[in-house]
Backbone as JSON Lines, residues from 0, in Angstrom:
{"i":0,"aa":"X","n":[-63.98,-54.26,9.62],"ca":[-64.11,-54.57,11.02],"c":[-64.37,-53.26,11.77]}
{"i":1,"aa":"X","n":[-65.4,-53.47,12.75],"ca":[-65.51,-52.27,13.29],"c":[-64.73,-51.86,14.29]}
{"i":2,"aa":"X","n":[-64.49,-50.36,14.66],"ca":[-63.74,-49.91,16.05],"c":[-63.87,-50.8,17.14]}
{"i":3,"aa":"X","n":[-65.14,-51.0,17.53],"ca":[-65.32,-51.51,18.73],"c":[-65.37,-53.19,18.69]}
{"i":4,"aa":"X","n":[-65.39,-53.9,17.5],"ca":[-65.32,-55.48,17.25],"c":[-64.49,-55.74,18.67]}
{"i":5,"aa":"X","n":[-64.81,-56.98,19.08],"ca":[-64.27,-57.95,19.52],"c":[-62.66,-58.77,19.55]}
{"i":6,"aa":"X","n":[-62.87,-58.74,17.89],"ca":[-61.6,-59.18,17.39],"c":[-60.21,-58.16,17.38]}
{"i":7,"aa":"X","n":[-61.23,-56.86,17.18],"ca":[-60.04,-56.08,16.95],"c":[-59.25,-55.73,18.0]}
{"i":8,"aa":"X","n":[-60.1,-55.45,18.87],"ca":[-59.83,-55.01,20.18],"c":[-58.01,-56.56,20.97]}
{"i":9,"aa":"X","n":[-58.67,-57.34,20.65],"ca":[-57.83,-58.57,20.99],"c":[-56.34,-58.73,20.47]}
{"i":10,"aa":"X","n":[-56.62,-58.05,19.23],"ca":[-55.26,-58.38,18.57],"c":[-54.38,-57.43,19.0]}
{"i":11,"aa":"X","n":[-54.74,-55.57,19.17],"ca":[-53.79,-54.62,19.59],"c":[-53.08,-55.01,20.52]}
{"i":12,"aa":"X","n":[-52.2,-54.2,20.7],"ca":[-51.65,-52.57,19.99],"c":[-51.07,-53.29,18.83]}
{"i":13,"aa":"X","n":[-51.34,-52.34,18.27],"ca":[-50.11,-52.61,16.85],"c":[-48.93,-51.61,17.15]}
{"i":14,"aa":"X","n":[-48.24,-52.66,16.42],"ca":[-46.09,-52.04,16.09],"c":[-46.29,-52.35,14.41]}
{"i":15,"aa":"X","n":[-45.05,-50.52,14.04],"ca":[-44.66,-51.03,13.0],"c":[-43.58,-51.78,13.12]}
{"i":16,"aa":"X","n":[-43.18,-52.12,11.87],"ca":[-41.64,-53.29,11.52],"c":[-40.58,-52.64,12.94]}
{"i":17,"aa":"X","n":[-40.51,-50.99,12.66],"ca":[-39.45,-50.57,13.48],"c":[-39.63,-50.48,14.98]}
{"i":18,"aa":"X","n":[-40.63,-50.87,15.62],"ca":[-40.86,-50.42,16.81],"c":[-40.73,-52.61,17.35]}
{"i":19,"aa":"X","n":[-41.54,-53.03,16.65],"ca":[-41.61,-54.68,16.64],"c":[-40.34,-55.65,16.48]}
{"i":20,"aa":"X","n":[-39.24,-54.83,15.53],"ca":[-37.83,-55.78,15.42],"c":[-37.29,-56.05,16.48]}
{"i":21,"aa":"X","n":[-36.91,-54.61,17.46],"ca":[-36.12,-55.59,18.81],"c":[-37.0,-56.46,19.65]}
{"i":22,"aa":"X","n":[-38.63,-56.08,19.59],"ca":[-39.45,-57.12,20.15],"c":[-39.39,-58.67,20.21]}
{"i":23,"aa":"X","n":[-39.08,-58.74,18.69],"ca":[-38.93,-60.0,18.04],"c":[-37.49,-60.3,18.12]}
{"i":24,"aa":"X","n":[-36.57,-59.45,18.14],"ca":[-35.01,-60.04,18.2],"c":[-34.5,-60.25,16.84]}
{"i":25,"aa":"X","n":[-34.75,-59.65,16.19],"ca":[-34.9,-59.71,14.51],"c":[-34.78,-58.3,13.58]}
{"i":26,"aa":"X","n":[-34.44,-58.68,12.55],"ca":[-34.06,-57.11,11.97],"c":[-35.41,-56.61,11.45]}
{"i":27,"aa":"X","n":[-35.33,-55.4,11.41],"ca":[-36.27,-54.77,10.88],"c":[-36.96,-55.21,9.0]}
{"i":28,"aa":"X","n":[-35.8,-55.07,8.33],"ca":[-35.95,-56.0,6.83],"c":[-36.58,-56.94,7.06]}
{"i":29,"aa":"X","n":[-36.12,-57.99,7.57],"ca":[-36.42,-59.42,8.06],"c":[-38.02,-59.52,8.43]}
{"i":30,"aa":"X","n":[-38.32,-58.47,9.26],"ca":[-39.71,-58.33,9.52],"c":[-40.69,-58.02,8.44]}
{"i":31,"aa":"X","n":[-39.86,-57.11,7.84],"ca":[-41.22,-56.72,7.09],"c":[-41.07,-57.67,6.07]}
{"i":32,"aa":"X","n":[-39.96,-58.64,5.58],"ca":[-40.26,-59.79,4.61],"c":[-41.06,-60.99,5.05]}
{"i":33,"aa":"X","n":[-40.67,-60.84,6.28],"ca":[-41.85,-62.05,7.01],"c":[-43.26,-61.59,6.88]}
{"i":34,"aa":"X","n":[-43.31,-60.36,7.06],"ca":[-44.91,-59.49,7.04],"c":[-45.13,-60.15,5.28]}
{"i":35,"aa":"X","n":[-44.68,-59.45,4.32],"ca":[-44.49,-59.54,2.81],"c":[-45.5,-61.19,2.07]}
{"i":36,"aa":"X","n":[-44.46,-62.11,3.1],"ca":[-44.53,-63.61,2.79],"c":[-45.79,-64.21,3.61]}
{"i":37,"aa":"X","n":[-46.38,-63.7,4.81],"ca":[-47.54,-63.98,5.9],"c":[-46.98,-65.01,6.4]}
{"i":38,"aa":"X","n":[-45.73,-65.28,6.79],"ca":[-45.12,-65.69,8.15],"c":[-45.09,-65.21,9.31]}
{"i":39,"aa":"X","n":[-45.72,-63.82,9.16],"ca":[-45.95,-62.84,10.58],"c":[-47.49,-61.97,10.18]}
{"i":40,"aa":"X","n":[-48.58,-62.66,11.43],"ca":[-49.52,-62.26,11.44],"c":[-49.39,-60.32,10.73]}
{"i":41,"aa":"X","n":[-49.76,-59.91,10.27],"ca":[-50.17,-58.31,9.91],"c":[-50.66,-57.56,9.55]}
{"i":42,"aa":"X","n":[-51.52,-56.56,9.46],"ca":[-51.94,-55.87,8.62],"c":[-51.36,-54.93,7.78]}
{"i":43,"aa":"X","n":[-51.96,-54.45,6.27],"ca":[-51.57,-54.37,5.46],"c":[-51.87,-52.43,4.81]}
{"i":44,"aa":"X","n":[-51.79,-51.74,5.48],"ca":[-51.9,-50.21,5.06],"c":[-50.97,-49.76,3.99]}
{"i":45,"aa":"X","n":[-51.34,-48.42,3.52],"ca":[-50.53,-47.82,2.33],"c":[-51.04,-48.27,1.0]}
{"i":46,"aa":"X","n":[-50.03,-48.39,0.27],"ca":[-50.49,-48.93,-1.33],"c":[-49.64,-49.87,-1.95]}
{"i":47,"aa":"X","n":[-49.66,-50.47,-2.76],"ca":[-48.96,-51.79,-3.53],"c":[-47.78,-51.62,-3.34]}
{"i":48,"aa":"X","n":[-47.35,-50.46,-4.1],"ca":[-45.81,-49.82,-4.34],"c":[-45.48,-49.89,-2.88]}
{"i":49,"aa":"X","n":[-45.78,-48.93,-1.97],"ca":[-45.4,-48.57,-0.66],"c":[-46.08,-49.43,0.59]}
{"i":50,"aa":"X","n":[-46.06,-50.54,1.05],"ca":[-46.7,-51.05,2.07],"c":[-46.13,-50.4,3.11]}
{"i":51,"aa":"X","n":[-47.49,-50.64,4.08],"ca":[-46.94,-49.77,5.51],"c":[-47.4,-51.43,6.44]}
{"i":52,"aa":"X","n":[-46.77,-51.85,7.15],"ca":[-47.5,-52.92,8.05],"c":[-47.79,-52.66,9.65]}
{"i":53,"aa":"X","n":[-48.56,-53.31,9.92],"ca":[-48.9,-53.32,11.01],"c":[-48.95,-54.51,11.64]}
{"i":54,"aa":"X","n":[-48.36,-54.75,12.93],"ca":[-48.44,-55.52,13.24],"c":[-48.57,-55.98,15.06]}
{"i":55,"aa":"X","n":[-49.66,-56.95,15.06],"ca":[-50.35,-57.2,16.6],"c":[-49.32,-57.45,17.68]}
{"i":56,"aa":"X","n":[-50.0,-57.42,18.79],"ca":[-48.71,-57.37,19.61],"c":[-49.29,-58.75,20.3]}
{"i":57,"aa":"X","n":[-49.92,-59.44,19.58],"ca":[-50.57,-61.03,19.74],"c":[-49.34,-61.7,18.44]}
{"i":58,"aa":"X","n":[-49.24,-61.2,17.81],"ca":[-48.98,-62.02,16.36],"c":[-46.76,-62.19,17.38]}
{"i":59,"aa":"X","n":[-46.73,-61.31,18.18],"ca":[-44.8,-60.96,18.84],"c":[-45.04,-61.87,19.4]}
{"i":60,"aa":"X","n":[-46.03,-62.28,20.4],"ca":[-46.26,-63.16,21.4],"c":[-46.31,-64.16,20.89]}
{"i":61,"aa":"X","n":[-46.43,-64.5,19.66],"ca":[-46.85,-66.31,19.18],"c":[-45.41,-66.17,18.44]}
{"i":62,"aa":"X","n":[-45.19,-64.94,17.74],"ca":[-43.6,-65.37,17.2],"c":[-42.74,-65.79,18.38]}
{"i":63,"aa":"X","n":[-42.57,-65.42,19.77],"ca":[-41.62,-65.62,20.73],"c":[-41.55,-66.78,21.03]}
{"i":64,"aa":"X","n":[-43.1,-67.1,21.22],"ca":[-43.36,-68.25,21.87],"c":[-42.6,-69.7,20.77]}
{"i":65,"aa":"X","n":[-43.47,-69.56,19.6],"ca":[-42.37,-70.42,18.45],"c":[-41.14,-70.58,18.57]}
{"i":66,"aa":"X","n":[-40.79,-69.29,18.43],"ca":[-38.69,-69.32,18.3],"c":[-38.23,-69.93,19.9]}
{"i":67,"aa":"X","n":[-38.95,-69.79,21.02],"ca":[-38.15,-70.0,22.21],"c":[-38.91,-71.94,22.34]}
{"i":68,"aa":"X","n":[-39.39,-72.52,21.53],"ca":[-39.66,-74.0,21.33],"c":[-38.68,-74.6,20.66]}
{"i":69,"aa":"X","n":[-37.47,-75.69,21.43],"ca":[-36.79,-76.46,21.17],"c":[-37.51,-77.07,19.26]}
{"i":70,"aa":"X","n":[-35.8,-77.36,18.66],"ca":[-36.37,-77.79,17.15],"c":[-36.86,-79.2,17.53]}
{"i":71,"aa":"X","n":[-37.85,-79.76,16.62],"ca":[-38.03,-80.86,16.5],"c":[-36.76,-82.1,16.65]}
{"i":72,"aa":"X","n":[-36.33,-83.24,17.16],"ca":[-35.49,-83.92,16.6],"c":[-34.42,-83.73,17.11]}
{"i":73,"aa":"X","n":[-34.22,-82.57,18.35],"ca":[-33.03,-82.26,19.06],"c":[-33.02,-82.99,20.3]}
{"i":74,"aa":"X","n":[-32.02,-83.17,20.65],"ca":[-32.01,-84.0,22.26],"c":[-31.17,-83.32,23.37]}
{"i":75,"aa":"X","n":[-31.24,-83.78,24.25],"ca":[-30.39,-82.83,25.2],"c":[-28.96,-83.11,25.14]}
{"i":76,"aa":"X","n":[-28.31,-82.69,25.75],"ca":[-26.99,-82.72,25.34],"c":[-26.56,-83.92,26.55]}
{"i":77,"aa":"X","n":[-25.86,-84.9,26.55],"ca":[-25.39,-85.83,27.68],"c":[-24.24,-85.1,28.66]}
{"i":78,"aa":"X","n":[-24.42,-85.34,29.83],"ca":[-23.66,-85.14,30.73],"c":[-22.58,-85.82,30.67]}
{"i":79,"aa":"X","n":[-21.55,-85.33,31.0],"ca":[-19.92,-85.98,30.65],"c":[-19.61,-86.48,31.78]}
Protein backbone atom coordinates (compact mmCIF):
# COMPACT_ATOMS: atom_id res chain seq x y z
CA UNK A 1 0.00 0.00 0.00
CA UNK A 2 1.26 3.19 -0.81
CA UNK A 3 2.16 6.33 1.56
CA UNK A 4 -0.29 8.38 0.12
CA UNK A 5 -3.30 5.46 -0.56
CA UNK A 6 -6.55 6.38 0.43
CA UNK A 7 -6.97 3.54 2.66
CA UNK A 8 -4.07 4.11 4.53
CA UNK A 9 -4.43 7.43 5.26
CA UNK A 10 -8.14 6.43 6.88
CA UNK A 11 -7.15 3.90 9.14
CA UNK A 12 -4.24 6.08 11.19
CA UNK A 13 -2.69 6.91 13.60
CA UNK A 14 -1.54 3.80 14.73
CA UNK A 15 -0.98 2.70 18.67
CA UNK A 16 1.11 0.07 19.84
CA UNK A 17 -0.54 -2.65 22.35
CA UNK A 18 0.98 -0.15 25.09
CA UNK A 19 -0.15 3.15 24.12
CA UNK A 20 -3.91 1.43 22.82
CA UNK A 21 -4.65 -0.72 26.26
CA UNK A 22 -5.99 2.15 28.36
CA UNK A 23 -7.70 3.29 25.06
CA UNK A 24 -9.50 0.16 24.95
CA UNK A 25 -9.86 -0.33 28.83
CA UNK A 26 -8.06 -3.56 28.53
CA UNK A 27 -4.71 -4.97 29.38
CA UNK A 28 -1.98 -4.67 27.38
CA UNK A 29 -1.47 -8.87 27.06
CA UNK A 30 -5.06 -9.04 26.31
CA UNK A 31 -4.44 -6.75 23.38
CA UNK A 32 -1.88 -8.07 21.80
CA UNK A 33 -3.72 -11.68 22.07
CA UNK A 34 -6.65 -10.16 20.50
CA UNK A 35 -4.13 -8.62 17.82
CA UNK A 36 -2.46 -12.54 17.71
CA UNK A 37 -6.16 -14.16 17.16
CA UNK A 38 -7.57 -11.01 14.52
CA UNK A 39 -10.21 -10.04 16.96
CA UNK A 40 -8.55 -6.58 16.79
CA UNK A 41 -8.14 -5.01 13.45
CA UNK A 42 -3.88 -4.72 13.12
CA UNK A 43 -1.01 -4.64 11.54
CA UNK A 44 1.63 -6.96 11.72
CA UNK A 45 5.59 -5.62 11.86
CA UNK A 46 8.79 -7.37 13.19
CA UNK A 47 9.29 -11.13 12.65
CA UNK A 48 7.48 -14.49 13.53
CA UNK A 49 9.39 -14.95 16.79
CA UNK A 50 9.00 -11.19 17.79
CA UNK A 51 5.70 -9.49 16.52
CA UNK A 52 5.48 -5.84 16.86
CA UNK A 53 1.61 -4.70 16.21
CA UNK A 54 0.13 -1.96 15.14
CA UNK A 55 -2.82 -0.88 15.58
CA UNK A 56 -5.60 1.80 13.89
CA UNK A 57 -7.10 4.20 15.84
CA UNK A 58 -10.35 3.16 13.57
CA UNK A 59 -9.98 -0.54 14.60
CA UNK A 60 -10.30 1.45 19.14
CA UNK A 61 -13.26 3.13 17.74
CA UNK A 62 -15.17 -0.03 16.49
CA UNK A 63 -13.73 -1.97 19.58
CA UNK A 64 -15.53 0.80 21.91
CA UNK A 65 -18.27 1.08 20.00
CA UNK A 66 -18.92 -3.03 20.30
CA UNK A 67 -18.10 -3.32 24.05
CA UNK A 68 -20.35 -0.14 24.95
CA UNK A 69 -23.53 -2.28 22.86
CA UNK A 70 -25.90 -3.85 25.36
CA UNK A 71 -25.49 -8.09 25.12
CA UNK A 72 -27.91 -9.62 23.03
CA UNK A 73 -30.90 -11.15 25.15
CA UNK A 74 -30.56 -8.67 28.08
CA UNK A 75 -33.53 -6.62 29.24
CA UNK A 76 -33.77 -3.76 31.34
CA UNK A 77 -33.95 -4.13 34.72
CA UNK A 78 -37.85 -3.50 36.18
CA UNK A 79 -38.59 -0.75 38.33
CA UNK A 80 -39.57 -1.76 41.90
Amino acid sequence: MAANDPKRRELGPWYTPRQAAPLLGIDVVQVRVMCAEGQLTCRRRGTPDTPRYQIPESAIDEYNRRSLTPARGRTRARAA
